[in-house]
C-alpha positions in Angstrom: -66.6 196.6 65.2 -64.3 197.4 68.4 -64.0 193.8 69.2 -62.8 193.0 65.4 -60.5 195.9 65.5 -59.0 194.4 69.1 -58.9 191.0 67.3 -57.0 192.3 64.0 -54.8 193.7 66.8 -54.3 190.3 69.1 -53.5 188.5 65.7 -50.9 191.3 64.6 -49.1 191.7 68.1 -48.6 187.7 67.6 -46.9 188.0 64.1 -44.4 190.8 65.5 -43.7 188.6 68.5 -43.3 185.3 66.2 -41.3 187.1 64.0 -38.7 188.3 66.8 -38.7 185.4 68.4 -37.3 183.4 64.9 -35.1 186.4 64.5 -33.9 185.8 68.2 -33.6 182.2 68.1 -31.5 182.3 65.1 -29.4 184.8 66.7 -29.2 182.5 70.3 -28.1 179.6 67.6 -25.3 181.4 66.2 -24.3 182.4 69.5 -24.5 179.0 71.2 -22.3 177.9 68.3 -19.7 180.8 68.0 -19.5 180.1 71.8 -18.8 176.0 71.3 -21.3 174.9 73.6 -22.8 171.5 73.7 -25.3 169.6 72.3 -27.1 169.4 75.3 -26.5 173.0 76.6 -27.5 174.6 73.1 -31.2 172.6 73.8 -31.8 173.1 76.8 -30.5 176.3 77.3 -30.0 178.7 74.4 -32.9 177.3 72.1 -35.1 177.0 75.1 -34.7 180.1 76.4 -34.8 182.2 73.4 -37.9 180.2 72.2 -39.1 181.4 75.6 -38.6 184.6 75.1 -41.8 185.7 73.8 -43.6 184.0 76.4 -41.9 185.4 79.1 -42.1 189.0 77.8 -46.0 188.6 77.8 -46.3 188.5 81.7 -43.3 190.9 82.7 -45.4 194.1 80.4 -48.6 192.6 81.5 -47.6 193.1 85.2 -45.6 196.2 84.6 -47.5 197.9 82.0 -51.1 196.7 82.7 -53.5 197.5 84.8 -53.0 196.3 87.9 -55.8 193.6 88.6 -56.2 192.9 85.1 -52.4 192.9 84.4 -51.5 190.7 87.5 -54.5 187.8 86.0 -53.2 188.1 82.2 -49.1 188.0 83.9 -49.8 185.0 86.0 -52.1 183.2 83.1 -49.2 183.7 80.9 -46.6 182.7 83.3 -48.7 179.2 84.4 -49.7 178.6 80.7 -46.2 178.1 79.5 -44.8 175.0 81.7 -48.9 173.6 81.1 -48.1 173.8 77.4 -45.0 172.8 77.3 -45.7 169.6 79.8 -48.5 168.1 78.0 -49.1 169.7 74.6 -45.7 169.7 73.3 -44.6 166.6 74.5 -47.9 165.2 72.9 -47.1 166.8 69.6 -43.3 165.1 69.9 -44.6 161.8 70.6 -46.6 161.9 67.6 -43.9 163.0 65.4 -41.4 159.5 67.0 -44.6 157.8 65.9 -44.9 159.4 62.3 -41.1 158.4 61.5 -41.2 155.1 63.0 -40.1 153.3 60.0 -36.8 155.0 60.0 -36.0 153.9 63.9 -35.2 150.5 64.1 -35.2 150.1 68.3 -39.0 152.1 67.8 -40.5 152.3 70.7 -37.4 153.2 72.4 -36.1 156.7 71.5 -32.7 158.0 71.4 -32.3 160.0 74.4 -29.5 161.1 76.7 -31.4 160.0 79.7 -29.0 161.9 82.0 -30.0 165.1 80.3 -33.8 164.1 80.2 -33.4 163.3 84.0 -31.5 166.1 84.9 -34.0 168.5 83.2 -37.4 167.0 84.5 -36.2 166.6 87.9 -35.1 170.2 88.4 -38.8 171.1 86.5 -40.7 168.6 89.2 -38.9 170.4 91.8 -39.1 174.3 91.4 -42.0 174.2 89.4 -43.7 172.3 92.9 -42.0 175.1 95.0 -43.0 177.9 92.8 -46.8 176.9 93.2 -46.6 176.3 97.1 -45.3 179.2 97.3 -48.9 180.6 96.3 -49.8 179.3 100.2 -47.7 181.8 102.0 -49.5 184.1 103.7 -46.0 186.2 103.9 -44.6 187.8 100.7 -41.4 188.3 102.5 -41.5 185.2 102.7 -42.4 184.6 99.1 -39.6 186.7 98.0 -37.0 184.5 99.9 -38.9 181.5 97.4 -38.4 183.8 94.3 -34.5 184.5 95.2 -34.3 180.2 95.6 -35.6 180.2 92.3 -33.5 181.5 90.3 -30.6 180.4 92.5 -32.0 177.6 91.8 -31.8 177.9 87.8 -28.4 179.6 88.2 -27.5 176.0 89.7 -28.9 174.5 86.3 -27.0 176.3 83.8 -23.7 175.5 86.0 -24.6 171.4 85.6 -25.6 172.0 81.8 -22.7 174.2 80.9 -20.1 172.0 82.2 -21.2 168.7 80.0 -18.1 167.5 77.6 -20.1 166.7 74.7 -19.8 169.6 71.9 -22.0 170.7 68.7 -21.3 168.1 65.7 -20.4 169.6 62.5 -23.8 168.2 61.5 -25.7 170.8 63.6 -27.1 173.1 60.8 -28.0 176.3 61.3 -29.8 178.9 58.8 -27.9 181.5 57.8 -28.0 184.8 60.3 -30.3 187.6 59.1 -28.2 190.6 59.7 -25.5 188.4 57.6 -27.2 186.0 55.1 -24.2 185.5 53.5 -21.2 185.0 56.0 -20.7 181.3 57.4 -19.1 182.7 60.1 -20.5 186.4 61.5 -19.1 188.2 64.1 -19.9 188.1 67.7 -21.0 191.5 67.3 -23.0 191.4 64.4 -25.0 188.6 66.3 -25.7 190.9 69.2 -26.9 192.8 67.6 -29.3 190.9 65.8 -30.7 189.4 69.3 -31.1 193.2 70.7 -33.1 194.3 67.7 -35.5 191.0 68.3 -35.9 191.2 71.9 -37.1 195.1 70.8 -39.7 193.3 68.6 -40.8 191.3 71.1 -41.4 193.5 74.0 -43.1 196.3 71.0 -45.4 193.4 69.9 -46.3 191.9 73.8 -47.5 195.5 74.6 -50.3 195.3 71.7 -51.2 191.8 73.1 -51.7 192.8 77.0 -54.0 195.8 75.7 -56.0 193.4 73.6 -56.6 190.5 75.4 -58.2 192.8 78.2 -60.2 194.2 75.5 -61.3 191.1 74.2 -61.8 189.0 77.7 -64.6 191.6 78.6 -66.3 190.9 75.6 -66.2 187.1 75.3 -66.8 186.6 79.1 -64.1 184.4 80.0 -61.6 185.8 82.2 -57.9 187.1 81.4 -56.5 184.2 83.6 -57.7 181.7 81.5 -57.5 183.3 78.0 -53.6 184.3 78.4 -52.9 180.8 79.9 -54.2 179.4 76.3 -53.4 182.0 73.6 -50.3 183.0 75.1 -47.9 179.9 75.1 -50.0 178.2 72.3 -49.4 181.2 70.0 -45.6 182.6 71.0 -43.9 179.5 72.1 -45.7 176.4 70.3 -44.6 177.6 66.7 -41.0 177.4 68.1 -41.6 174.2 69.3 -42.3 172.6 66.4 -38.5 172.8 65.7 -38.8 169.7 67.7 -40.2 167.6 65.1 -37.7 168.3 62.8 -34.8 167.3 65.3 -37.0 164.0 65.8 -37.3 164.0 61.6 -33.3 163.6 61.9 -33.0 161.5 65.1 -31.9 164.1 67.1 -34.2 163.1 70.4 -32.2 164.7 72.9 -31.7 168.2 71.2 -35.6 168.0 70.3 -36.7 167.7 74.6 -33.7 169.4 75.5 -35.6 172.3 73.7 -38.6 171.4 75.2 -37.4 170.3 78.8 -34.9 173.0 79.0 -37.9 175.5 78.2 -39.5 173.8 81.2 -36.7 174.5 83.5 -36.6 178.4 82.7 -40.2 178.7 82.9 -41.3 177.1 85.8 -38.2 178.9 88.3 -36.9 182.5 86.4 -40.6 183.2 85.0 -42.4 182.3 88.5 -39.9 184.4 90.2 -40.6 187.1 88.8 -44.4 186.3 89.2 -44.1 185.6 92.7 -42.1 189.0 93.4 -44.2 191.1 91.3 -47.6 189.9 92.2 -49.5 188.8 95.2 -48.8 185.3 93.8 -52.7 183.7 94.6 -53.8 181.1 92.5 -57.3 180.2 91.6 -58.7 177.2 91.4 -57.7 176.8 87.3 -54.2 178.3 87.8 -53.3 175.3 90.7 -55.4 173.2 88.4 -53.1 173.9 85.1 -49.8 173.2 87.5 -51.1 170.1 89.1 -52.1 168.5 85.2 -48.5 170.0 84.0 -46.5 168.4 87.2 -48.5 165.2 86.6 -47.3 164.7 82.9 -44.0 165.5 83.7 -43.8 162.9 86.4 -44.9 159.8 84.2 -42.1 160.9 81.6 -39.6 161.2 84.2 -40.5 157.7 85.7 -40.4 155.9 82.7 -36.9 157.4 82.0 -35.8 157.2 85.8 -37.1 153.5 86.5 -36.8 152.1 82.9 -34.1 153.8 81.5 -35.7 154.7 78.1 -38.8 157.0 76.9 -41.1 156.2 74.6 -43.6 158.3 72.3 -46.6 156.5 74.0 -46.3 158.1 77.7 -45.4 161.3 75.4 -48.6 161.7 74.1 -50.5 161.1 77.5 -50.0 165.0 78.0 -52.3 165.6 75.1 -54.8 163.8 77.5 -54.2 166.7 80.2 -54.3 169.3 77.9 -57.7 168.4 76.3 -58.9 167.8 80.1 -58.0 171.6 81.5 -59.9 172.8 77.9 -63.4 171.0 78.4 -63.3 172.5 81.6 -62.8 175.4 80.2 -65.4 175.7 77.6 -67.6 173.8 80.2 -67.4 176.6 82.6 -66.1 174.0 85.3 -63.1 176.8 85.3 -63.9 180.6 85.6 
């Protein structure tokens, strides 16, 4: 009865964090557009990070608020889990959504992508994300602080590069109406704030419940907390979000669908490891280097392709789904523990 009861709970903390991350990202929409900023910086930057919100809130209570073996496995699980997801599951999901609308895109395979953007975004992931899981090898944590700080110079170097493209929002980008002002085409900066401070509240309230229960409900299933946040977390908090994607792809908007994707990437594989690195002893098991190695690996094909043929196509897309179903049979095999 205690293990339904921490199960009712797990599936409740998700709904209050889903729900404050779509009241977040609306708000981070309306502020990327009150603010005028590109295309590319709106994808890979606003809509990225607020989708990644949720997922980073999981590991920074987890680590703070848990206890402190338990909340160090769940925080680091959480933190690896999200560039793994985003690597291979969500670029699987986005190639088979180019595949599904292939009769409306007349140069299918080839997908309309600002390779610049695409290159700019998976060569800053192949690089930090390599760095931040090295960094797991030093026997120094002074040392691994110095690594955390390069981080998120690192994505402070990013945002500069994104933020300084020419290329603005079309008046075709829709957004849904804000929540705090359903009616008004045009809310006010503050009003929008606002809004984004009342979700991030949501969040944080709703990742608490999820720490406690996934202890709770790793003891009882056997598998450890490492492994069951790496799944749930990013597949239940950030995946939903992601799935914004296939509408963009619906309406030929490639780059604005992986800019919110490879943008996520970006954020969670240097600010989100930083903090892991700084906050934690930062040792990896076997599975956690394991998870990094399959994410790095799906990444790199999709930036060759781009870097040497100067196009993408849904095909090497949906090899990720090939590294995600690989990690989970070794999961359920027991290969991983």
């Amino acid at each position: 009865m205690e293990q339904l009861w921490e199960l009712i709970l797990l599936v409740i903390s998700l709904v209050i964090i889903l729900f404050g991350a779509e009241v977040f990202t609306n708000g981070v929409e309306w502020l990327g557009k009150k603010l005028n900023l590109s295309e590319g910086a709106v994808g890979s930057i606003l809509a990225a990070v607020g989708t990644a919100l949720p997922e980073t809130m999981i590991p920074v209570i987890a680590i703070i608020f848990g206890g402190e073996a338990e909340g160090a496995h769940i925080g680091v699980g959480a933190i690896l889990g999200a560039p793994f997801m985003l690597s291979t599951l969500a670029m699987f999901i986005t190639g088979i959504a180019v595949v599904a609308n292939k009769r409306k895109r007349p140069e299918f395979p080839k997908m309309h992508v600002d390779t610049s953007v695409m290159t700019r975004d998976l060569g800053f992931f192949l690089i930090v994300y390599t760095v931040a899981i090295l960094a797991a090898f030093l026997g120094n944590h002074n040392l691994k602080l110095i690594v955390a700080a390069g981080l998120v110079i690192a994505y402070g170097v990013y945002v500069y590069q994104t933020l300084n493209e020419e290329e603005t929002i079309g008046e075709d980008h829709e957004l849904s109406p804000l929540f705090l002002a359903k009616k008004s085409k045009s809310p006010s900066l503050g009003i929008i704030l606002l809004q984004i401070a009342i979700a991030l509240g949501l969040i944080v309230f709703g990742a608490n419940i999820f720490v406690d229960s996934v202890e709770h409900l790793s003891k009882f299933l056997g598998i450890p907390t490492f492994v069951l946040a790496l799944i749930i977390a990013p597949v239940a908090t950030e995946l939903p979000e992601k799935f914004n994607s296939i509408i963009w792809i619906g309406k030929g908007k490639d780059t604005l669908a992986l800019g919110n994707i490879t943008g996520a990437m970006v954020f969670q594989s240097s600010v989100i490891p930083a903090l892991g690195i700084a906050l934690t002893p930062w040792n990896l098991t076997l599975g956690a280097t394991l998870s990094a190695v399959l994410a790095l690996a799906s990444a790199l094909l999709v930036y060759w392709q781009i870097r040497v043929k100067k196009y993408l196509t849904p095909n090497i897309l949906m090899v990720g789904g090939a590294f995600y179903a690989v990690f989970i049979v070794l999961v359920l095999t027991k290969v991983i523990h």
